[in-house]
Steps between C-alpha positions, in 0.01 A plus 500: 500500500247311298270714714599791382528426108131383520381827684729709261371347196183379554483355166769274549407411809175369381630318218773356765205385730323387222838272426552386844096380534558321144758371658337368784142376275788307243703357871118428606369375190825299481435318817134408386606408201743209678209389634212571284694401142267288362201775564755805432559363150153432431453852584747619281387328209117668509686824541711445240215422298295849665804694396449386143209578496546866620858535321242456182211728631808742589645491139152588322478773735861606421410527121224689591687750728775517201211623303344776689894576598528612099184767522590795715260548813506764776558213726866485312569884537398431879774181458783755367396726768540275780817364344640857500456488884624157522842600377528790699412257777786292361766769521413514871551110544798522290588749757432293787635163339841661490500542890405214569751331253694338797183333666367393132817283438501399914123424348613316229740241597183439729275439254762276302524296823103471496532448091756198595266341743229560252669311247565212690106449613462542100753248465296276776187596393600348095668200715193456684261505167751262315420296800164525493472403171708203539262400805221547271654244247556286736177557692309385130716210473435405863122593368540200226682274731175566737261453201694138455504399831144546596415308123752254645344467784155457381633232260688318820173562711292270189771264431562481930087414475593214229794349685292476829291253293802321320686517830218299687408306225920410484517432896221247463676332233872550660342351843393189250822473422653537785304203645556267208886598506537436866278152479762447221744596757425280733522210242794570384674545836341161534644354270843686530512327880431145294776588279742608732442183660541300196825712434645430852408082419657552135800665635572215778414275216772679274777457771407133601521498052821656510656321748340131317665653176815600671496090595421405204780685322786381707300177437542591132851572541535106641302345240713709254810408652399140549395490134788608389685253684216221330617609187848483537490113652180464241597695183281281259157586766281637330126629677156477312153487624308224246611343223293318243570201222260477243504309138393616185525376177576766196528330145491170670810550685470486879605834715578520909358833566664665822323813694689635784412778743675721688850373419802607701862449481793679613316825495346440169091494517229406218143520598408243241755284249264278225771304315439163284749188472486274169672202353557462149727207351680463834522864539389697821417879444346776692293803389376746711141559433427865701783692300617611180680210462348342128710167487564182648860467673693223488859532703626173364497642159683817521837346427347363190231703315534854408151573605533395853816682523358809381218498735728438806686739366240710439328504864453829717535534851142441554461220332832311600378586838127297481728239297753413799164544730317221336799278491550589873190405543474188360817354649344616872218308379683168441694570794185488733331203252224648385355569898497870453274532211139456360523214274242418216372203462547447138868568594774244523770575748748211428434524165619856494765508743802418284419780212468747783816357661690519178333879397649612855829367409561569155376867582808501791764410250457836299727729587419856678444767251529849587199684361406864438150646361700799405799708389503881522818738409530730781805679444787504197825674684815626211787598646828512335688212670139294624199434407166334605198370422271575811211181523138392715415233454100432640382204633808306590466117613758231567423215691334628781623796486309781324539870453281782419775708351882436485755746336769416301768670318750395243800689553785555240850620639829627345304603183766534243413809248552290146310208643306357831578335834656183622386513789155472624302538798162416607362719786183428742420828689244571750168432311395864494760605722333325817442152511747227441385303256629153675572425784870433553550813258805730644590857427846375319531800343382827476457810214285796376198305521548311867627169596509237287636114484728487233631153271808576300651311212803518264438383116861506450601273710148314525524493896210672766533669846386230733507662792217717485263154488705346767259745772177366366262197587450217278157605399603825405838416347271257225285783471754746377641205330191527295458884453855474340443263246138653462648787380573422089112399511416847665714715253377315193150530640532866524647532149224300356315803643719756259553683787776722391784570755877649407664192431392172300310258633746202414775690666293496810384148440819344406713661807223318731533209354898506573390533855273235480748222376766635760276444751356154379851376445628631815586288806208717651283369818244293362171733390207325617118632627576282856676237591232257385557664119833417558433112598275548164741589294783224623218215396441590169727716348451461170129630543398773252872507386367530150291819597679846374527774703395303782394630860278815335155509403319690215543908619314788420672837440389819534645836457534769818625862422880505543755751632860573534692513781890475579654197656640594842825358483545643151349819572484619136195656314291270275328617183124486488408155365076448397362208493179411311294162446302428133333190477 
């Protein structure tokens, strides 16, 4: 049928073969330019640049045809002629377009089927330039990258050249090294083998060590044992290494000068005690020349001058220590006549003997004294019904006995509102809640603050619990003995300190002191350092009767921030007491 159209209307037909061989160039041309895109857009873009050039050629001859088109020429009559014929010649297509209506729309929806694919190889072809272009972007970049690389390469190429050189001159050194190292190596594995040897020797060495040292402590644990037991059958034995007598003469009066090393007693060592023994009118004294001691002792005396008494009195634990040392001594001296010591030659043994004798003796008659370097407040407890006054007391000695730290509280019970207490109590807890601070102490009690042993007396009728000492030794029960009627000394020594506290001072001091005289006129067990104190006492027992406040030495006081607490037993709130020291 197509056929037929084209032969009927041979114009159409043309311009429909001319269509269908466009079609087949652009399908063509389409193909190539898949494969020839980089070259087909080249091409383009000189023709695009031809076509501007003719599309401006084309334009100047436009303006000229527009201008001869303005002057009338036969050649436009011939125009008009010809056109006359043309329209005629139209009529007839008209004519013939009307028949052939039907096969012009068959034609149509044809051509819109070609137009469709036409549009899509438009839509490829704009595809395929945006495409292009984006290769060509990428195909500069990859240009630059190129560009880098080969400088890259040159610059790897020249420093590749260096390196060679470093490289070699590098490997000769490393192969140095390498040598030295491994001669080093060599040494030192040496040497390890030597020490691992050594090692192996120390370590049987250690365990043949060990096991000597575990024989030598349960040897240790024998001598201690069997010292112990020396002691006990042997308590005046006292160990030493040398001792030496010289004489001196100061102000024309003659002195026995002692030096003793490494002296041991009962626990109690002194690398080196210098002491010095004098006679003057009949009187044998003692000073100890390597401490702050400053005077001249004289026991004999200290019933009968003030200054004597004083400086007995007046002794710390240090110093009372070297004191009862020296005597010790020079009775272990006298014991073993003169055979353990270095004598000088200027020095008269018999002579001397009987002063020494009598210096050991009349020192042995004083009494103990408790004595303590210092006083601190700890603690002031207000409750309504009881009260206390919470104590440490530093550097405790009695005897033999001696303390670092011992608490002590005087208690006041039954408080009445419009006045104080009859009935006191002195308390000795835990010394910081821990240790006990003797060593027949008992937990007799117990309240907020722990266990405590607890001594109670009645002011009223004058008269003392006895049965809370009945539990202790005889060491201790002269020890507490002596904290008890310490305590009057203690509280005025802490009021001489103004330390303020919620009550006054000679309340506090006054309700001791009841407790004091209860217990001194009691039928009490007797209060003695040991049972040689107590022989002491029954030979002279009017010795240092004219002393006051006997069995206490000077104190020190010092102030420690207090709190409140409730008593547990009372269980009632206490008002915020502080305490402050001015001196």
């Amino acid at each position: 049928m197509l056929q037929t159209l084209k032969r009927k209307f041979p114009y159409f037909g043309r311009k429909l073969s001319e269509i269908e061989v466009a079609l087949l160039e652009l399908g063509k041309k389409y193909s190539d330019f898949e494969v020839h895109s980089e070259l087909e857009l080249a091409r383009l873009k000189n023709k695009v640049q031809e076509l501007e050039k003719e599309n401006e050629f084309v334009l100047i001859q436009l303006f000229q045809a527009q201008s001869e088109l303005d002057k009338p020429s036969p050649e436009l009559l011939e125009i008009k002629s010809q056109f006359e014929k043309f329209r005629h010649e139209k009529n007839k297509i008209e004519i013939a377009l009307l028949e052939g209506e039907n096969e012009i729309h068959s034609l149509k929806r044809e051509l819109e089927r070609v137009g469709s694919k036409n549009s899509n190889l438009t839509q490829e072809v704009a595809s395929s330039k945006k495409e292009l272009e984006s290769l060509n972007v990428r195909m500069m970049k990859f240009v630059e990258i190129e560009a880098a690389y080969h400088s890259l390469q040159r610059e790897y190429e020249m420093l590749k050249i260096d390196s060679q050189d470093s490289l070699s001159k590098l490997q000769g050194e490393m192969n140095l090294i390498i040598a030295t190292k491994e001669a080093e190596l060599s040494k030192i594995e040496t040497e390890n083998n030597r020490l691992l040897k050594n090692f192996h020797k120390i370590q049987e060495d250690l365990e043949s060590l060990y096991l000597e040292n575990e024989r030598y402590k349960n040897d240790t644990i024998s001598y201690k044992a069997r010292w112990g037991r020396l002691e006990q059958r042997l308590p005046s034995y006292i160990d030493f290494s040398t001792i030496r007598i010289g004489i001196r003469q100061i102000g024309g009066q003659d002195q026995v000068v002692w030096s003793v090393a490494n002296y041991f007693k009962s626990g109690q060592f002194f690398e080196a005690i210098n002491f010095a023994t004098v006679l003057v009118d009949g009187v044998s004294g003692i000073g100890i020349l390597d401490a702050d001691f400053g005077s001249v002792f004289y026991p004999s005396l200290v019933g009968k001058s003030t200054v004597q008494r004083d400086l007995y009195l007046g002794f710390n634990h240090s110093q009372a220590q070297r004191i009862e040392s020296a005597i010790n001594v020079m009775a272990s001296v006298l014991d073993f006549q003169w055979t353990t010591t270095s004598l000088d030659p200027n020095f008269d043994p018999q002579f001397w003997r009987h002063p020494i004798s009598t210096l050991i003796t009349d020192f042995r008659k004083l009494p103990v004294l408790l004595r303590i370097n210092e006083v601190k407040l700890k603690l002031e407890v207000k409750n309504i019904d009881y009260e206390n006054l919470w104590l440490e007391l530093h550097d405790v000695a009695y005897g033999n006995f001696y303390a670092k730290k011992i608490e002590l509280r005087v208690g006041a019970s039954m408080v009445q509102p419009d006045g104080f207490s009859m009935y006191p109590k002195i308390e000795i807890p835990l010394v910081d809640g821990i240790e006990k601070p003797f060593s027949s102490w008992y937990a007799e009690s117990s309240d907020t603050y722990g266990q405590k042993l607890e001594f109670r007396f009645d002011l009223s009728k004058k008269v003392m619990d006895l049965q809370s000492w009945a539990k202790l030794g005889a060491k201790d029960i002269g020890l507490c003995a002596a904290l008890v009627n310490s305590l009057p000394k203690v509280l005025a020594g802490l009021r001489d300190e103004k330390i303020a506290i919620g009550r006054e001072w000679s309340t506090w001091i006054e309700f001791a002191s009841g407790a004091a005289k209860i217990l001194n006129g009691s039928r009490a067990p007797v209060v003695a350092a040991d049972p040689e104190e107590i022989k002491r006492r029954d030979d002279d027992p009017e010795t240092l009767s004219d002393m006051p406040n006997k069995g206490l030495s000077k104190t020190k006081s010092k102030h420690v921030a207090k709190k409140t607490a409730p008593d547990a037993r009372i269980n009632k709130k206490v008002k915020k007491i502080t305490v402050s020291s001015k001196k």
